[in-house]
N, C-alpha and C positions, 0 to 999 in steps of 0.2 A: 504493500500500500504506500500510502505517501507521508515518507518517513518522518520527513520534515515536521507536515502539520501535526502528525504524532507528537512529536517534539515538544512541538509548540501548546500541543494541548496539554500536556502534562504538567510545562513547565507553570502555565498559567494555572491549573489545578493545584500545582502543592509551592507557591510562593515562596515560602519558608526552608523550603529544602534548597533554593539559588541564593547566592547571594548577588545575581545581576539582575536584568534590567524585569525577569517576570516577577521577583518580588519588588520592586521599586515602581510598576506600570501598573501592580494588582488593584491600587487603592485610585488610580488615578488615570485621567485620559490622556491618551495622548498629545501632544502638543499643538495648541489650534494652528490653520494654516490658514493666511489669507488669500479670497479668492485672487486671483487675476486677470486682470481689467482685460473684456472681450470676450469673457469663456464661463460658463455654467461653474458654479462653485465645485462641483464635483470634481470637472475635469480641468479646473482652477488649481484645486486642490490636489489633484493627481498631478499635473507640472510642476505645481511647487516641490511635492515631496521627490518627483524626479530631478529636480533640481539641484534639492539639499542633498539626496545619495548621488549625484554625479560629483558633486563638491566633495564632499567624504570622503569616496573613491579616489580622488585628486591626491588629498590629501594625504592617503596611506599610499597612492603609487610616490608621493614625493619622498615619504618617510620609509617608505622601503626602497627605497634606490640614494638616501643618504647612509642608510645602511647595510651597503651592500660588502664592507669591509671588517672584519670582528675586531668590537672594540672602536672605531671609529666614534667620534661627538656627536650627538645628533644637534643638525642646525635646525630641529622645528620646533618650536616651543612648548611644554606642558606633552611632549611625544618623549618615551623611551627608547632608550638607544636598546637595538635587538641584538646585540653583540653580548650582553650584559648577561653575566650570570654564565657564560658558556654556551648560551644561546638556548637555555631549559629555565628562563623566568619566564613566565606565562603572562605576554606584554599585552594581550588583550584585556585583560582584567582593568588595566588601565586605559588602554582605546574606549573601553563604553567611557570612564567617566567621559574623555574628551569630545565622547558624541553627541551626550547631551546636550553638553555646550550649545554643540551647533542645528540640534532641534533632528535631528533621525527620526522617523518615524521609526512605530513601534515593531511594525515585524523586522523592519534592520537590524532593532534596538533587541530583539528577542534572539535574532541570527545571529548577533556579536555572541550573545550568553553563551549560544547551541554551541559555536566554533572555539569559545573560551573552555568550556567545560568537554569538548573533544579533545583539546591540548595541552589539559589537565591529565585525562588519563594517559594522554600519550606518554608524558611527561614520568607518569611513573608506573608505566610497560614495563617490568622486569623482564622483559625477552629483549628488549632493545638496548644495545649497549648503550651507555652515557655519551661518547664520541660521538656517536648517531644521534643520537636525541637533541645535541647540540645542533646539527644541521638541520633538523628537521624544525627545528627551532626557529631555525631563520623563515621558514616557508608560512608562517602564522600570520603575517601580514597578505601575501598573495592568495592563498589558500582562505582566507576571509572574504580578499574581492573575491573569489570568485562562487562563495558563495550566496552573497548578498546581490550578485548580477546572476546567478541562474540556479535555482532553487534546487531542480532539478539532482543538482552536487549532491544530497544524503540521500538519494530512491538509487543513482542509476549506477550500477556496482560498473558499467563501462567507462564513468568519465574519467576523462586521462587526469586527469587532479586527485583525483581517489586512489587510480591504477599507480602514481608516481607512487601515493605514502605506501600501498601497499606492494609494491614493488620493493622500495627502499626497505619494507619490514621483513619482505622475505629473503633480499642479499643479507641482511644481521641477522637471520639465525644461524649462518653457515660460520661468521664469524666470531660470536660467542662474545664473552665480555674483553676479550684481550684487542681493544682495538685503540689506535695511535692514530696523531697525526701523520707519520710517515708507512702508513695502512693502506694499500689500493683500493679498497671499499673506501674509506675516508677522504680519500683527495679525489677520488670520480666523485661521490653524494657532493663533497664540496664543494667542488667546479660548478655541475648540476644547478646548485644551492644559491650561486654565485650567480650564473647563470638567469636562472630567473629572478633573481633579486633586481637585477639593473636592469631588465629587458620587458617583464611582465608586465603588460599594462590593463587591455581588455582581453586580447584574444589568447584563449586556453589553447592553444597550437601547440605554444610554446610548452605543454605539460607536458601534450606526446612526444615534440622532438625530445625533452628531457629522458622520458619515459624509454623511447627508442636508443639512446646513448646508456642508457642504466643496461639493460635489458642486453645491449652487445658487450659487456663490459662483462657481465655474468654470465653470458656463454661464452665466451673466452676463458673464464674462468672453470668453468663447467666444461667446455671442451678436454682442458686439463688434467683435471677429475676425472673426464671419463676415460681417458688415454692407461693414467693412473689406476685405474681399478679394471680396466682392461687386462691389462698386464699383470696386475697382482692375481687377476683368478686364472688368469692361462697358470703362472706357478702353483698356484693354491690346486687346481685341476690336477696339474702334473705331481703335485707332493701327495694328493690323495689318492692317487693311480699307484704314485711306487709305494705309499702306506699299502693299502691295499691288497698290491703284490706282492708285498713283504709279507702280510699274515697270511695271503695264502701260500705262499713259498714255504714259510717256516709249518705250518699244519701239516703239508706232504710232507715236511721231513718227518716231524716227530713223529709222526703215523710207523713209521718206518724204525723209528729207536727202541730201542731196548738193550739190557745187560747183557745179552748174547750179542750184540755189537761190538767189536773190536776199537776200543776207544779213538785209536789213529783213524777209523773210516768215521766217527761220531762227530768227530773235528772236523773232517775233511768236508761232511755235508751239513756242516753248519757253519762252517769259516766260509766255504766257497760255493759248493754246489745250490746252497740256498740264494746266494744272490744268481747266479746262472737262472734260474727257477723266477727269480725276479724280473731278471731282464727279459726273458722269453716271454714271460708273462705280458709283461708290460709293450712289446713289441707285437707279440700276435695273439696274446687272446687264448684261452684254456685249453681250447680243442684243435688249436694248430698241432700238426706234426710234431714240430719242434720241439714244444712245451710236452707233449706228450711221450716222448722220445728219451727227454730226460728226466722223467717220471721211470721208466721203464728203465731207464739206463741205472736210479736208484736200486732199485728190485734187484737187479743182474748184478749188481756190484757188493750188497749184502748175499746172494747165494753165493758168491764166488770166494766169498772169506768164514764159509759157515763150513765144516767138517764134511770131509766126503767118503762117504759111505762104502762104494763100489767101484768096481773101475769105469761102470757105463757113466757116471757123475764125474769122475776122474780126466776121461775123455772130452766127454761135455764142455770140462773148464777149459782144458786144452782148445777147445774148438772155439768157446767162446772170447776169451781170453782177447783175440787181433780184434775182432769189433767193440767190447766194450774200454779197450785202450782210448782208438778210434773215436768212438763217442766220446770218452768224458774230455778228449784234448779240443776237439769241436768245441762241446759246451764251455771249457775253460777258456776258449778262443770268444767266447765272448765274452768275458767279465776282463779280459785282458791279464788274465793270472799271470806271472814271472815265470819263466821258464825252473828256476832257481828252487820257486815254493814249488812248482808241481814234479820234480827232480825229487826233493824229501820224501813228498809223498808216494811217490810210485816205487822208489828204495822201501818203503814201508811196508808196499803191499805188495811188493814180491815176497816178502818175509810173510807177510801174512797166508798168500797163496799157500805155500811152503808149508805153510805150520798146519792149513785147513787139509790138506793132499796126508801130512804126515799123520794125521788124528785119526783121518776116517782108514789108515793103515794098523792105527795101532802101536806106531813108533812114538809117537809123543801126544802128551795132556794139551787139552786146548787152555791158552794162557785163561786163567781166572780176572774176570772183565768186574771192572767196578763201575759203576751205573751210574750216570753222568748225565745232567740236567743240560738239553740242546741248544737251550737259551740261557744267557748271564740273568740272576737275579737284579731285579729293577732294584734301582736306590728310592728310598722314601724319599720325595717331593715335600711331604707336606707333615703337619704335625698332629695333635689328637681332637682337632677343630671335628664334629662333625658334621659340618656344611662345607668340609673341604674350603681350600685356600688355591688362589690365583698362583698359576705357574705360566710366566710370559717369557717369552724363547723370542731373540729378532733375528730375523731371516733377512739375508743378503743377496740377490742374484743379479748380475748385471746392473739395472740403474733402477730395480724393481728395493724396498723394503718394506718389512713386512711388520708389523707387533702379532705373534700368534700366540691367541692366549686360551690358557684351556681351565678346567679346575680338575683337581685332584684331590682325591682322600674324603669323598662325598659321600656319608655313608647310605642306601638306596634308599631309605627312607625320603630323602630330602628330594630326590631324582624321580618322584612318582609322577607319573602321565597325569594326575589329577593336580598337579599342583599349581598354583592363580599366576606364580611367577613364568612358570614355563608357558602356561599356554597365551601369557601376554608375549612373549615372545615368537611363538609360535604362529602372536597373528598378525606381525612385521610385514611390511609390504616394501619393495624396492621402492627407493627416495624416501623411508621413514625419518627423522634423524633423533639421534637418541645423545642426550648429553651425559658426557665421562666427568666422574668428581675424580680429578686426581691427587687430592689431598693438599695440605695446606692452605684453600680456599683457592686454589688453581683450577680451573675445566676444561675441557673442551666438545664441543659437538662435531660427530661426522652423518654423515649420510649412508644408510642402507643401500650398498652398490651392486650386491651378488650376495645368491644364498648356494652354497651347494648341496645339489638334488644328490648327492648320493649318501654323505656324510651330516648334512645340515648343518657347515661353518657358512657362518653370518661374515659377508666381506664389509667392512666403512671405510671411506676414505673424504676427505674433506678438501674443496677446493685452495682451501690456503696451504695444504700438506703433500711435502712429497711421497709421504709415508703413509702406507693404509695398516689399518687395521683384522687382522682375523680372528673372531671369538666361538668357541663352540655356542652350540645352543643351551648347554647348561652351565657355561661359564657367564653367558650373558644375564641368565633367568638368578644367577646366583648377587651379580651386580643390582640387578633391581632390586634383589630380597633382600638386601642390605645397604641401599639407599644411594651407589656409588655407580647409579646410573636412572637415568629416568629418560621418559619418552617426551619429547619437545612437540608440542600441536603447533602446526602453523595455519594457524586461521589468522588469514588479513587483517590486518593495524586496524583501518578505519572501522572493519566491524567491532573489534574486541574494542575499540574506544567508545563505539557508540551503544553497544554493549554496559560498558559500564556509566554511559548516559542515563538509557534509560534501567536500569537497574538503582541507580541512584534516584531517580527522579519518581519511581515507581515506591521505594522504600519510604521518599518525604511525604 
């Protein structure tokens, strides 16, 4: 509906809750106008009061174009210099009194209040850095004209005047509270700021061309970003591919372990044949040949060091013996093994051949094998926390870096499918952005750039960062549940300020 006159109905309804011009006009009429000589008093009185807002308007394009500099004297009299305060004192508050003065009609008089009490709350957005708020600061005078010249400004979520604040509100949440003078968001908004300061006079043109420089400024910026989180999930892809590989690599071994294992072939396919089994893996895929091949190639290499019974096994070895060389020098041809390590080993397992050939004869005991764990024991990560504690690893590849952060030591209770923190996480959508408390009253926000569909690592990276972030999904859900991460809503400036318009206006 028509937001405005909402506005204005409210403000007239609860007096007591403004302190501008609806409580000061409640008890009283407007200011008489005199007709002018030739014309019906009505539309006497409609040129006059167009007359008095064309002068007004004069008057603020003068006083925002002497202050178009921060800090600068203002040369208007009874006008506040906009420079003041950092450009976050709310200099309307004082334009109405000076509008009385000069006799405004009352819906002017009531549009000053509506645009004072918008940048009011703008003023203290907590989603809007202070640096920002300062230039946004400067825009209170034009952003006035232009509401008092076309009403239209609080209904039409297109106009380029509304589109600029809330443009400008959504480049600050990427940047968070860490913002400077010497800030590319800070000196674009400035320029902008600057910009329309000395130049605005009637025609909102000038909002879009603003609007169209903001908006290339942050896809520039954004292009960045997406370069950056491009690249970090091709690695993040690639590191979950050789994970991956790795456990299933390491499961065909240990499938294959046990104490009747001759500890030198235990080592051999957990030092090397396991990454072989990795890289096949990872190059064709389970049911290639290849990967299959040295699957099989494990099998034959345990029968061949196991005791032989007869001479037709005897035989067997003999015959098998040139092809399963053959294969594992293959498979070792891929992990690029040293000549040097696969020399020990093969001296190893001629002895061993030997000793399996002499057992199943009767000449000699098979050596007594001690039973040996395929994988090194993991080191404790974490301590006796049972919601588990953050373990961050940074990854380096070419001009790619990474924060990969996981948690550990979580005991499963806290990890249940039912639980509010995980499934807030769970309902992330790419471009969410979620802000990091990095302790001592430090933060930052990144953006939701990639999820991955296999493992579920949440990628963020942030246009001011050359570094992304990767968090599991219960590293993240454990951030929330202990307050060292929260979800950022970007709903547009202009709504959430007139939001808290009329929320206040509704409460008086």
């Amino acid at each position: 509906g028509d937001l405005f006159a909402a506005l204005q109905q409210l403000m007239q309804a609860h007096p007591a809750g403004t302190s501008g011009f609806a409580g000061m006009l409640s008890g009283a009429q407007a200011p008489a106008l005199t007709p002018i000589s030739g014309g019906g008093s009505v539309g006497g009185a409609a040129a006059q009061a167009a007359m008095i807002q064309g002068g007004f308007i004069d008057a603020l394009t003068e006083m925002q174009r002497l202050n178009t500099l921060m800090g600068e004297k203002s040369r208007v009299a009874d006008l506040p210099d906009l420079g003041q305060a950092l450009g976050t004192m709310n200099i309307l508050h004082q334009v109405k009194a000076n509008s009385l003065a000069q006799g405004v009609g009352q819906l002017d008089a009531i549009t000053i209040d509506i645009v004072a009490m918008l940048f009011d709350f703008i003023f203290d957005d907590a989603k809007i850095p202070d640096a920002i708020k300062a230039l946004v600061g400067r825009l209170q005078i034009p952003v006035l004209k232009v509401a008092m010249l076309d009403k239209s400004f609080f209904s039409s979520k297109a106009h380029p005047a509304r589109r600029l604040l809330d443009g400008i509100s959504h480049a600050a949440v990427a940047w968070g509270d860490a913002v400077d003078q010497d800030d590319p968001l800070f000196q674009e908004v400035a320029f902008i700021a600057q910009c329309i300061q000395s130049d605005f006079d009637r025609d909102v043109q000038i909002f879009t061309d603003a609007l169209n420089l903001l908006n290339a400024f942050v896809d520039e910026r954004d292009a960045m970003a997406e370069g950056i989180a491009e690249r970090s999930a091709d690695l993040m892809r690639k590191r979950e591919t050789e994970e991956i590989a790795w456990i299933v690599a390491g499961e065909a071994v240990t499938r294959r372990l046990s104490s009747s294992v001759p500890q030198g072939v235990q080592r051999f396919l957990v030092d090397h044949w396991q990454h072989v089994l990795k890289e096949l893996l990872i190059r064709h895929g389970e049911e290639h040949h290849a990967y299959l091949s040295a699957l099989a190639m494990m099998d034959d290499l345990l029968w061949s060091v196991a005791p032989k019974a007869n001479s037709d096994e005897r035989k067997q070895l003999v015959n098998t013996l040139p092809g399963l060389l053959r294969a594992m020098h293959v498979g070792l041809d891929v992990i690029s093994l040293a000549q040097e390590q696969r020399g020990r080993f093969f001296d190893e397992l001629v002895a061993l051949h030997s000793a399996a050939v002499k057992a199943g004869l009767g000449g000699a005991e098979v050596p007594v094998q001690v039973e040996a764990s395929p994988l090194p024991a993991p080191v404790a990560q974490y301590s006796i926390n049972p919601e588990g504690e953050l373990l961050i690893t940074r990854i380096t590849e070419n001009d790619v870096q990474i924060d990969e952060v996981a948690l550990v030591g979580a005991s499963a209770a806290v990890l249940t499918a039912g639980d509010i923190h995980l499934q807030q996480v769970t309902a992330l959508g790419r471009g969410d952005w979620v802000e990091f408390n990095q302790g001592e009253g430090a933060s930052s926000r990144a953006r939701l750039s990639w999820i991955s569909p296999q493992r579920g690592i949440y990628l963020f990276t942030n246009p001011r960062s050359p570094r992304a972030t990767s968090i599991s999904r219960e590293a993240l859900a454990y951030q929330f549940r202990i307050g060292t991460a929260c979800l950022v809503t970007d709903e547009p400036l202009f709504d959430r300020a007139v939001n808290g318009v009329l929320d206040s206006l509704q409460i008086a």
